[in-house]
Each structure stands twice: as C-alpha cells, then as structure tokens.
MIDOMI-445826 format. One line per field, with one value per residue (C-alpha): x, y, z; residue in one letter. Coordinates in Angstrom, 1 decimal, decimal comma. Layout:
BEGIN
px X;...
py Y;...
pz Z;...
rest A;...
END
This chain:
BEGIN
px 0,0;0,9;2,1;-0,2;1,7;-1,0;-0,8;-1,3;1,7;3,2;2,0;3,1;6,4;6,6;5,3;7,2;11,0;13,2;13,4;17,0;18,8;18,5;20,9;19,6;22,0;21,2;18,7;20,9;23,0;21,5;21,9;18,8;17,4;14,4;12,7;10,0;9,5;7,4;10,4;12,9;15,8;19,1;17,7;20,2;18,7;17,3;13,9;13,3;15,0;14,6;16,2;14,0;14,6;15,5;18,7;20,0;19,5;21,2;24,1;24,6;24,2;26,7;27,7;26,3;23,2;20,8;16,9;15,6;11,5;9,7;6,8;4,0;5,2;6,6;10,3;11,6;14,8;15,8;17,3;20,4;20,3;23,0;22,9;21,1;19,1;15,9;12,9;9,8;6,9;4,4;1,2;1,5;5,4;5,5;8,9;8,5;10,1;10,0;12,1;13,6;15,0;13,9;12,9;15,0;17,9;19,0;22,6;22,0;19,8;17,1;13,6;10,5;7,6;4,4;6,0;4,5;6,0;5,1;6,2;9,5;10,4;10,9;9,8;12,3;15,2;17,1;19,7;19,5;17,3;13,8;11,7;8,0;5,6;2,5;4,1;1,7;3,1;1,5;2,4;5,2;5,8;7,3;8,1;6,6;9,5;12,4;13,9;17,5;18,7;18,2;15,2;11,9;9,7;6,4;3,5;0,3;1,5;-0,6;0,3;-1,7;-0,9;-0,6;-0,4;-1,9;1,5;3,5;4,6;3,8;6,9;9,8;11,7;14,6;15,8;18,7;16,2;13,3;10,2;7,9;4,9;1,5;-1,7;-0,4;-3,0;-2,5;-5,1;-5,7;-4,9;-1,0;-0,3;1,5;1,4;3,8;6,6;8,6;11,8;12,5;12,8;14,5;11,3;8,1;5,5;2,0;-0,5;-3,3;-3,2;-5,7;-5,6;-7,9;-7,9;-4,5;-4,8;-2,4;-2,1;1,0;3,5;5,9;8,5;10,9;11,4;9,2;6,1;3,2;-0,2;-2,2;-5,6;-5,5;-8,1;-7,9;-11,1;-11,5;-8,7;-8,6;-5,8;-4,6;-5,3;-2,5;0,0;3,5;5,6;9,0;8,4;7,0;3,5;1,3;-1,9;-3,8;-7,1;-7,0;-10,2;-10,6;-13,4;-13,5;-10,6;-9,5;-8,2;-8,6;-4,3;-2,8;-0,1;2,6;4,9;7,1;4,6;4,3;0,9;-0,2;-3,6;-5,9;-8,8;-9,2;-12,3;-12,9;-16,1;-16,8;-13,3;-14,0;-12,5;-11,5;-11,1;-7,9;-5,7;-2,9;-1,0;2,5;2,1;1,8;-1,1;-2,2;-5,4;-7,7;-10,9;-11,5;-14,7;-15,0;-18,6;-19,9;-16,7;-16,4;-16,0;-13,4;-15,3;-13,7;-10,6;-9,1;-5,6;-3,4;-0,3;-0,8;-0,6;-3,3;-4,6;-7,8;-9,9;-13,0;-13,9;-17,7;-17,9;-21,3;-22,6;-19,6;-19,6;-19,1;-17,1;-16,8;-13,4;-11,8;-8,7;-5,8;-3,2;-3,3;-2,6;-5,7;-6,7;-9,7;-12,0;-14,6;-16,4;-19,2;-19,8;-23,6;-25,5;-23,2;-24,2;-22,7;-23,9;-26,4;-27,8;-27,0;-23,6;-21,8;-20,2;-19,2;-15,9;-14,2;-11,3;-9,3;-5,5;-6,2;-5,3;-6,2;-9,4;-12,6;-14,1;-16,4;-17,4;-21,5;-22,7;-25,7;-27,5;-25,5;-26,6;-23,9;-22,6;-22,1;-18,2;-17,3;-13,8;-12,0;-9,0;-7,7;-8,3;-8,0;-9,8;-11,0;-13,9;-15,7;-18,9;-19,5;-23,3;-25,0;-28,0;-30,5;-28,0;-28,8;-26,7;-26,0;-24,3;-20,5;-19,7;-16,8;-15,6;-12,3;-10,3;-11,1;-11,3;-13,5;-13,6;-15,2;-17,4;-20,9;-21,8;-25,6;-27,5;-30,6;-33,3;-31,1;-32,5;-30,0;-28,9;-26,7;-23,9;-23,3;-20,5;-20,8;-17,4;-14,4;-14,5;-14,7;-16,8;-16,4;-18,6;-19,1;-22,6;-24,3;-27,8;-30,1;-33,4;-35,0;-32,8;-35,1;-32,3;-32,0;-29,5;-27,0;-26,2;-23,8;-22,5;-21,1;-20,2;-18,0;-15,8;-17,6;-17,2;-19,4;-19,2;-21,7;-22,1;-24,6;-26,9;-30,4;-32,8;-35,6;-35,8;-35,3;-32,1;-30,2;-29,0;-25,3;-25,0;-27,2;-24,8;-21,7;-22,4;-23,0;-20,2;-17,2
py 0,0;3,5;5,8;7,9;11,6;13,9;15,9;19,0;18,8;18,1;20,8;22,9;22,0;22,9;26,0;27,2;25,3;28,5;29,0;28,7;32,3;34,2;35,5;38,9;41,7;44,6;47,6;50,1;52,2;50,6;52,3;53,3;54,5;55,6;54,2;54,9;54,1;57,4;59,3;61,2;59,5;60,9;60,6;59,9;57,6;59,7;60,5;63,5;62,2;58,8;56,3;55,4;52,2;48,9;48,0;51,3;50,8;47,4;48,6;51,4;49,9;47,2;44,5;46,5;45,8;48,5;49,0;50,2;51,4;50,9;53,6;51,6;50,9;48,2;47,3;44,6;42,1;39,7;40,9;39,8;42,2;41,3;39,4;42,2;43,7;44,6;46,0;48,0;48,5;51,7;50,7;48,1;47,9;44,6;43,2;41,1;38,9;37,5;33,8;31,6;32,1;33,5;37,3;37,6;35,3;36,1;36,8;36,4;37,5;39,2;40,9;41,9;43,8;44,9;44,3;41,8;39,3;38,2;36,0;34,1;30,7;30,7;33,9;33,9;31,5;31,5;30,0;31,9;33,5;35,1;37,1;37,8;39,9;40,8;39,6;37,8;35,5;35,0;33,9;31,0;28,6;26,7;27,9;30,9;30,2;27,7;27,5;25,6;26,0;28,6;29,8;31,1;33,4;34,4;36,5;37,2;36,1;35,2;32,5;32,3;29,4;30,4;27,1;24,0;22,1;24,6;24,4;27,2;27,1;24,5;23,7;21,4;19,2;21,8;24,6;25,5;27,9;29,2;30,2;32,5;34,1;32,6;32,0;29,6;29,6;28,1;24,6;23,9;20,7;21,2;24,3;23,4;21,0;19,6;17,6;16,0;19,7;20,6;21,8;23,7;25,1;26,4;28,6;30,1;30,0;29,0;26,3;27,2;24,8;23,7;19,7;19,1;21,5;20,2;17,3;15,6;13,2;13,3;15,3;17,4;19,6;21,1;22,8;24,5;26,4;25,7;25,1;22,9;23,2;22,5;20,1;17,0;14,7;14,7;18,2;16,7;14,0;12,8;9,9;9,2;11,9;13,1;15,6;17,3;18,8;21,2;22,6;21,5;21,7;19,7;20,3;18,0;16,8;13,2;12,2;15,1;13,0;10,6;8,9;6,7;4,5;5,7;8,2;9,2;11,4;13,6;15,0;16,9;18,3;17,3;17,2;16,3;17,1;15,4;13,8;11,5;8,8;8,2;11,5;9,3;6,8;5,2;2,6;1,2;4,2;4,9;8,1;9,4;10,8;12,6;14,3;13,3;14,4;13,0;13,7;12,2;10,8;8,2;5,4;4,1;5,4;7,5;5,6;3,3;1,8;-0,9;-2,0;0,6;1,2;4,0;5,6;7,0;8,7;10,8;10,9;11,1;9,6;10,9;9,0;7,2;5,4;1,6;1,9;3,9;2,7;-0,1;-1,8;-4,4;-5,9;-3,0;-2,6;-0,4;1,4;2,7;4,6;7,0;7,6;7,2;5,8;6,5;5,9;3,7;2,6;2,3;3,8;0,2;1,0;-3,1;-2,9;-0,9;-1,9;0,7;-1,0;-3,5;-5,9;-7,8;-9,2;-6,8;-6,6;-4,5;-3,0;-0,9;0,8;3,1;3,4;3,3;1,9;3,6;2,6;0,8;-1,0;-4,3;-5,0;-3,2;-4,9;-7,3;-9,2;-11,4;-13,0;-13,9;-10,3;-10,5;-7,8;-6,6;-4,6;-2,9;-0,8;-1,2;-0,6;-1,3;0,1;-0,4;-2,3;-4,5;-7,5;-7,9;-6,2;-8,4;-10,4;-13,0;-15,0;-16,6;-17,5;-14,3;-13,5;-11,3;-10,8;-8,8;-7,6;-4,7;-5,3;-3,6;-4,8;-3,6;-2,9;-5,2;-7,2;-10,1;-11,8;-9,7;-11,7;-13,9;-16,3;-18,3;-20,4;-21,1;-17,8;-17,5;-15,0;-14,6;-11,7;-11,4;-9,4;-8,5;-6,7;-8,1;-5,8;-6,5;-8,1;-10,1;-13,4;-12,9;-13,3;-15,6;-17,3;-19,8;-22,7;-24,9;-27,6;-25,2;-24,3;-21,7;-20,9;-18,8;-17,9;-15,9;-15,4;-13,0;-12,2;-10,2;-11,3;-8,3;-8,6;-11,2;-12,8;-15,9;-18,4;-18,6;-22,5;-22,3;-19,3;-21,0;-24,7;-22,9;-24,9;-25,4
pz 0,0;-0,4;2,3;4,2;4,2;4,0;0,3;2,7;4,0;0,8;-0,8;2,1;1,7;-1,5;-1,4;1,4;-0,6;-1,2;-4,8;-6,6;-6,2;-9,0;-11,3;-12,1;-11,8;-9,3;-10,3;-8,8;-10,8;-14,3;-17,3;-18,9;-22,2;-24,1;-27,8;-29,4;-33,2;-33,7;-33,1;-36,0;-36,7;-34,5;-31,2;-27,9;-26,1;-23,5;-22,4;-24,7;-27,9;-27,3;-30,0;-32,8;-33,5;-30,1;-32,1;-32,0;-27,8;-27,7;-29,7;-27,1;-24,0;-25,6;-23,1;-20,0;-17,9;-19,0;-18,8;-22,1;-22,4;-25,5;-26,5;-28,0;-31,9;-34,1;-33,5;-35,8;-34,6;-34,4;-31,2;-29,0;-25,5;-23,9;-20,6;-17,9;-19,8;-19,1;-21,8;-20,4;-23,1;-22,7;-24,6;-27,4;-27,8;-30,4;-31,2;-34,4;-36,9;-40,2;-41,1;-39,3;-35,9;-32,3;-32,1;-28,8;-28,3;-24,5;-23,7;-20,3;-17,3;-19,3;-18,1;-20,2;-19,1;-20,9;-24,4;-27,5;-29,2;-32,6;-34,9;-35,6;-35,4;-31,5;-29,4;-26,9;-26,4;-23,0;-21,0;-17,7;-15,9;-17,8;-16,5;-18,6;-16,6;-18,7;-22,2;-25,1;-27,5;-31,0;-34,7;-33,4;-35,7;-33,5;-29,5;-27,8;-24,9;-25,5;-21,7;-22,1;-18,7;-15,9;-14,7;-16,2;-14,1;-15,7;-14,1;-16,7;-20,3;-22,7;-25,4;-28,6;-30,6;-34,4;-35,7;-35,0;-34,1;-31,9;-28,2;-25,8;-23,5;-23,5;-20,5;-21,0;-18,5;-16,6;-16,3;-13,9;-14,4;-11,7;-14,0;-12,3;-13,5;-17,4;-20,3;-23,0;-25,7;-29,5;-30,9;-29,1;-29,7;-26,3;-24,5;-21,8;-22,5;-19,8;-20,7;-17,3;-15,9;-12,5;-10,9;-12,7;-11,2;-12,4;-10,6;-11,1;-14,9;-17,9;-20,8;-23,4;-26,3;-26,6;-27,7;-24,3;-21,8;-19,6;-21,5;-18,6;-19,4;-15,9;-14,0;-11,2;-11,8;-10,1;-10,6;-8,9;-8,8;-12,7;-15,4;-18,7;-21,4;-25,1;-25,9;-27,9;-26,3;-22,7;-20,1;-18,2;-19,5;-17,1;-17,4;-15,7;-13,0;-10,1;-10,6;-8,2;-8,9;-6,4;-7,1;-10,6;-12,8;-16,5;-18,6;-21,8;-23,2;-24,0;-21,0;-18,1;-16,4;-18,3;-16,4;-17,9;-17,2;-14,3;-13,2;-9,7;-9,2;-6,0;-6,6;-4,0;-4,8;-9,1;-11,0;-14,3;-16,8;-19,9;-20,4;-23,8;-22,4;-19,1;-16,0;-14,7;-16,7;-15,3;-16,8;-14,1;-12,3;-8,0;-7,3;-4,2;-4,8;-2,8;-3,3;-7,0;-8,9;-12,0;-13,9;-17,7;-17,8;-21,6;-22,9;-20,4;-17,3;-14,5;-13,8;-15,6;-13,7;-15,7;-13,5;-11,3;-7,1;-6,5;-2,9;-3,4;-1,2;-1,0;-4,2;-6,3;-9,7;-11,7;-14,6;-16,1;-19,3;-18,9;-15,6;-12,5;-11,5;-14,0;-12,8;-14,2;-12,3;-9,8;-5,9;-4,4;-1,4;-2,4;0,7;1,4;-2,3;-4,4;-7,8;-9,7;-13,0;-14,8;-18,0;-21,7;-24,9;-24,9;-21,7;-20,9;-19,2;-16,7;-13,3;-10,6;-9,8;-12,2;-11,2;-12,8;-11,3;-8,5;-4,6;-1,7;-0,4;-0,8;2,2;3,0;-0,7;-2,3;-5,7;-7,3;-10,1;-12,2;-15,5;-14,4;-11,1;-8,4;-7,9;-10,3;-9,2;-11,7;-12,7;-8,9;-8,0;-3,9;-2,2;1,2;1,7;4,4;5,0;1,6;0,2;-3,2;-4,4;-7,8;-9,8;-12,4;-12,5;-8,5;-5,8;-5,6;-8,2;-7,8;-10,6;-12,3;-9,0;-7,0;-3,7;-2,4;2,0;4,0;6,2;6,5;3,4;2,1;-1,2;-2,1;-4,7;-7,4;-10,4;-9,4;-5,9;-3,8;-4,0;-6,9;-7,2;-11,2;-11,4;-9,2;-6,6;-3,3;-1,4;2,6;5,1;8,2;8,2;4,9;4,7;1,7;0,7;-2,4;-4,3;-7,2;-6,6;-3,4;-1,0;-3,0;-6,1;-6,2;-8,4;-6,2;-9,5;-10,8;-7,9;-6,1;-2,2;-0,3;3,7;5,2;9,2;9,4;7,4;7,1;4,3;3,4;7,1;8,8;9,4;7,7;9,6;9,9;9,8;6,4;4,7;6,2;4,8;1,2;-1,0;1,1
rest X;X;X;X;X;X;X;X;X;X;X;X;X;X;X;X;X;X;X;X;X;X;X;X;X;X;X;X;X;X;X;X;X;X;X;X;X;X;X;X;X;X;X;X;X;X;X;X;X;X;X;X;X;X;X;X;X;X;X;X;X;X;X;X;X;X;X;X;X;X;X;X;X;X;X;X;X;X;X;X;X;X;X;X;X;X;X;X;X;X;X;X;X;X;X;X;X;X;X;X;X;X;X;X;X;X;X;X;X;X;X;X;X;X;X;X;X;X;X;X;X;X;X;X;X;X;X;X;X;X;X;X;X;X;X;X;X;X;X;X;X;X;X;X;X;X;X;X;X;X;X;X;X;X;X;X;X;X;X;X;X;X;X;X;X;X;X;X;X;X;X;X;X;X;X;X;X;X;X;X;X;X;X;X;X;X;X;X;X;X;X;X;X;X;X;X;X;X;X;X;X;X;X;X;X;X;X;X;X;X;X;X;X;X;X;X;X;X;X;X;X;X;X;X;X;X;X;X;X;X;X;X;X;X;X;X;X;X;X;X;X;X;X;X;X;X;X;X;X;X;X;X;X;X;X;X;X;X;X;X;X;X;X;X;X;X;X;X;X;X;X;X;X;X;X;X;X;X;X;X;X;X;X;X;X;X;X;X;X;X;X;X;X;X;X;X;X;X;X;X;X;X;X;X;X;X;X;X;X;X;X;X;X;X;X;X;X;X;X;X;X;X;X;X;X;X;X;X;X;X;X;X;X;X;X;X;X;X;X;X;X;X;X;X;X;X;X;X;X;X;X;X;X;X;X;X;X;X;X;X;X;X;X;X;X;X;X;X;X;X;X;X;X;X;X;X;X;X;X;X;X;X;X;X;X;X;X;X;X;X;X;X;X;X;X;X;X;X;X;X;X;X;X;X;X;X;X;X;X;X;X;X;X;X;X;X;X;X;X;X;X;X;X;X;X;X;X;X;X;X;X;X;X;X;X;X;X;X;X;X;X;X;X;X;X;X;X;X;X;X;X;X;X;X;X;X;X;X;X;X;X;X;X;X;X;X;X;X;X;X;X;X;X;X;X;X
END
C-alpha cells in the first residue's frame, strides 16, 4: 500500500521550498534608455529624444546591464540584449520577426515587461534567468519560450498558438520555471513542454484549447488552482516523474491526467467534466489521490488503472460510461467515495468497480445505479472490503468470478435485479454481516459444480435474518 503523508503537508512544503537564487543583476545604478519608433531619426537615447529604433539601444548599451523602455510601436529584430538587460513597453510595444529564428535570443539575465512578441520561429530563447511579466506571445511557428537551462519566471502572459502544431513554452531538463496568473489559448499541440525539468510550477493559470495543456516526461512539476477546457488529447500527461496537482479543474478533453509509465501522481482536490475517455488513466504508475470528482466521464469510465498502485480517497464519480473505476493488475486502497449511474452507450452494461489481477481493499465506498454489477472481481483479484453498500443495480451487488477472492465484512445490497452476492465459477466469497433488501435473486447465487465458495455469518434477508449455519455450509 501506499504511504499515508497527508498531500497538505506536501503541498506545504513545496510552497514554502526557497526558490534557486537568481541571477539577475542589481537595479541600482542601471543604465537606462528611451525608444520609441514614432520618433525622427538621430535621437540619444534619453527621455526627450529617445532612440528610434531597439537596435540602436542594444548597440549602445553594448555589453552592460541597462533598462531600455519601448513607447508603444513596431520594433523589428531579431534581437540579442545582452545578458542584464531589461525592456519595459508603454502601450502596445511589439517586437517582431520574419524567417527563421527566435525574435530575442538572450545573452544572459534578461527581463521583459508589458511588451509583444510576434512571430519568428521561437519567441524567446534563453539559458538563464527570464523574467516575462505581462508579455503575449503570437504567430510561433514553432516555440513561444524555448527554456535551455536557468530559470523562467512568468506572471500574466498570454500564449496564442498560431499554428496548430507549436509548443507554448519549452523547459529542457537543466532549467526550472515558476509560471502564475499565465493564459495559454488556440490549438497547441502542447502548451507546456517539460523535458525531465528541475522543478516547474504552475499557478493560477488558464488552458484554453491547446490539444495538451502540460506534457511531462521526468522530472518534477506542479499545478495548482489551474483550469484545462476544449482540448482533444490529454489536459495533463506525465511519465517518468514526479506531478502534483492542487485545485485543478478539466473540462473535456480526452483524457482530463494521463499517467505513464514511471509516473508518480499527488492530486488533492481534481475534478474532471466530460473527459472523452476516461477523467484518470494510469498505466505502471503509483497516485495518491484525494478528493477526486469525475462527472460524464467516456467510454473508459472515471478511472481506468493498468499496473498501477493507487490511494484514493473521497472521491464522487457521476454518470460514467461503462465503468466507475476499471482496474488491471493494480494494488488499491480505495476509501470514502461514491460511484452513480453507470451505464454504456447500450444502456446493458456498466459496473461501478471492475477488477481484474487486482489486490487491496474498498471501504467506505457506495454503488448507485449501475446498469452491471455493483463490484465485479475477476481474474484472482483478492480484495477486502468494508462498510461497503450497493444500491439499484442490475446484474448484483459483488460479483466473484475466475479465481477471485473477495472478503469482507458490513456489506448492504438492495433494490437489485440479481442476488446480492453472486459467485458463477471457481470464486470464493467470505462476510461477516451482509444486509439483503429487495434483491429479485435474493441473498445468493452460487455454483457450487463449478468451484464456487461462499461464507456468510450474518446475514439479514428483506428482514429477517439468515442463519449462519445455512450461509456457512453454502459450498465449502
């Protein structure tokens, strides 16, 4: 089983971690000039004949750290500031290119502020620390950001994707980026891409559109108090890394997290609306979840774990397709939830839980309406569950079938079109107390000539109460 560290204190600790010092130089004493591309030709650089063109600033300031401000106007680069240099727009100051290449290749520390980027191959390219505070991105063919190392620091920009196959931000794997308040909208195939970074973080930010909002492979990230609409692949996809997710909201997409193989997942507090296939997918991947809603999930329900070790806790799955929680080959701990209104696109199928190869337990968890079984076990699944409850589902409460083994104890079944417990081949079943109330089969159903096993020691019937030595002496 997983560890029980609260994701508070997680969470805690890594918002409290000092950040890496920076390397920006110091604002005292830094040179500073004026542009504005209104102006006559001639000017010096100061405030009342300010340069006309950024190049002209650059090429003065030379190697030094300066801060240069940008009237609004069209300045066109490509542009290399050298390392401390900082740009300051007034209005709509748009630096712009035309072929291949970045529109601002970074020397060095550099900082940007209220200024528009537009077009090129690459926005920005960097290798130490970048610093974007209110600057939009558009008309990349490629990269808004490409982050090679160092750090990127981003408070309010806006990334418009241009073309259908181009990256937001890059950050390769010896660089970090500490992104707030960002907006990323249009048809990114990625808007964040994470090459086994040092440490990302997002907060507060919006993913509108973009086919996948974050793309992990290594490395560590986090999200927080983040939204994810109107995409067509993965909101969230990590593999080979560690991810956290706080206050995260996915509306749509394919998959609202995809996690891969490697992937270690911390969620708190995640919902998911509409995902097309499944809200979580994990495939040989360890997740500590808590407080998971997942609502109209698709065709592959809610979750969906293959070779997986999962914690999940208070959690509420609305009207999945075909499954509620689907699991292969996975070690559970699966507590304080509930699953409703599972059916597929037939209306004749649908279980709340569905095990196959599986291990743990389930407690503290309701079934409602399903159009299957309320727990289906299978394939040797072994499972423990407690104050567990089962209401209106078609084809039983707890299912046990192909060599599983399903134990327990506090079981409730009621208002099903099958018995409450059904075992059909070579299963075994064992509870301590179990509650049947309208169930059209009954208490029990089991084939005994195949290699069924049930154990019951107390057990109410629509009211009155089984014996034990009748439930115990049910095909030893």
């Amino acid at each position: 089983m997983i560890g029980c560290l609260p994701l508070a204190a997680i969470f805690a600790v890594l918002a409290t971690a000092p950040p890496p010092a920076p390397d920006q130089p110091s604002s005292a004493g830094l040179a500073e000039w004026w542009v504005d591309a209104s102006a006559s030709p001639g000017g010096s650089g100061m405030r009342e004949r300010p340069f006309k063109s950024l190049g002209a600033a650059l090429a003065r300031a030379g190697q030094s750290a300066a801060r240069i401000h940008l009237a609004a106007g069209l300045y066109r680069g490509p542009f290399q500031p050298a390392g401390g240099t900082e740009l300051v727009g007034t209005g709509a100051a748009v630096l712009f290119a035309d072929g291949p290449g970045a529109v601002v290749s970074a020397g060095g520390y550099l900082a940007l502020k209220n200024v528009i980027i537009q077009g090129g191959e690459v926005g920005i390219e960097a290798a130490s620390e970048l610093r974007l505070s209110d600057v939009s991105f558009s008309g990349q063919r490629s990269l808004g950001v490409h982050q090679r190392s160092g750090r990127l620091l981003a408070s309010g920009a806006v990334f418009s994707a241009g073309v259908s196959e181009g990256t937001a931000v890059r950050i390769e794997s010896n660089a970090q980026a500490e992104l707030g308040r960002c907006t990323f909208q249009g048809p990114y195939r990625r808007a964040l891409q994470l090459n086994a970074p040092g440490r990302v973080a997002i907060a507060e930010s919006t993913f509108d559109g973009p086919v996948t909002g974050i793309h992990q492979v290594g490395g560590s990230a986090r999200a927080s108090r983040t939204r994810f609409a109107s995409g067509r692949g993965p909101a969230v996809f990590c593999a080979q890394g560690s991810l956290e997710l706080f206050d995260v909201d996915v509306y749509g997409h394919e998959y609202a997290l995809q996690g891969g193989e490697g992937c270690t997942v911390r969620a708190l507090r995640f919902s998911s609306v509409g995902a097309e296939r499944a809200a979580i997918a994990l495939t040989r991947s360890t997740a500590q979840l808590e407080e998971v809603t997942a609502i109209d999930s698709g065709s592959f329900g809610a979750v969906q774990l293959v070779g997986s070790t999962v914690m999940l806790r208070r959690f509420r799955f609305q009207r999945p397709e075909a499954y509620g929680l689907a699991g292969r080959q996975s070690t559970l701990s699966i507590s304080d939830g509930a699953i409703s209104d599972v059916t597929d696109k037939g209306g004749s199928a649908g279980d709340g839980i569905h095990l196959r190869g599986c291990r743990g337990s389930i407690e503290s968890v309701s079934i409602l309406r399903t159009a299957g079984a309320g727990l289906l076990a299978a394939e040797a699944s072994s499972m423990e569950l407690r104050d567990f409850s089962v209401d209106r589902c078609h084809w039983g409460g707890v299912i046990a079938e192909t060599l599983a083994h399903v134990r327990g104890s506090s079981w409730t079944v009621r208002n099903c079109d099958a018995p409450a417990i059904a075992v059909p081949d070579a299963a075994q079943v064992e509870v301590d107390v179990v509650r049947s109330e309208g169930n059209s089969g009954g208490l029990f159903w089991v084939e005994s000539a195949r290699g069924g096993k049930l154990r019951v020691w107390c057990a109410t019937e629509d009211g009155g109460t089984t014996s034990a030595s009748r439930c115990a002496d049910v095909a030893r």
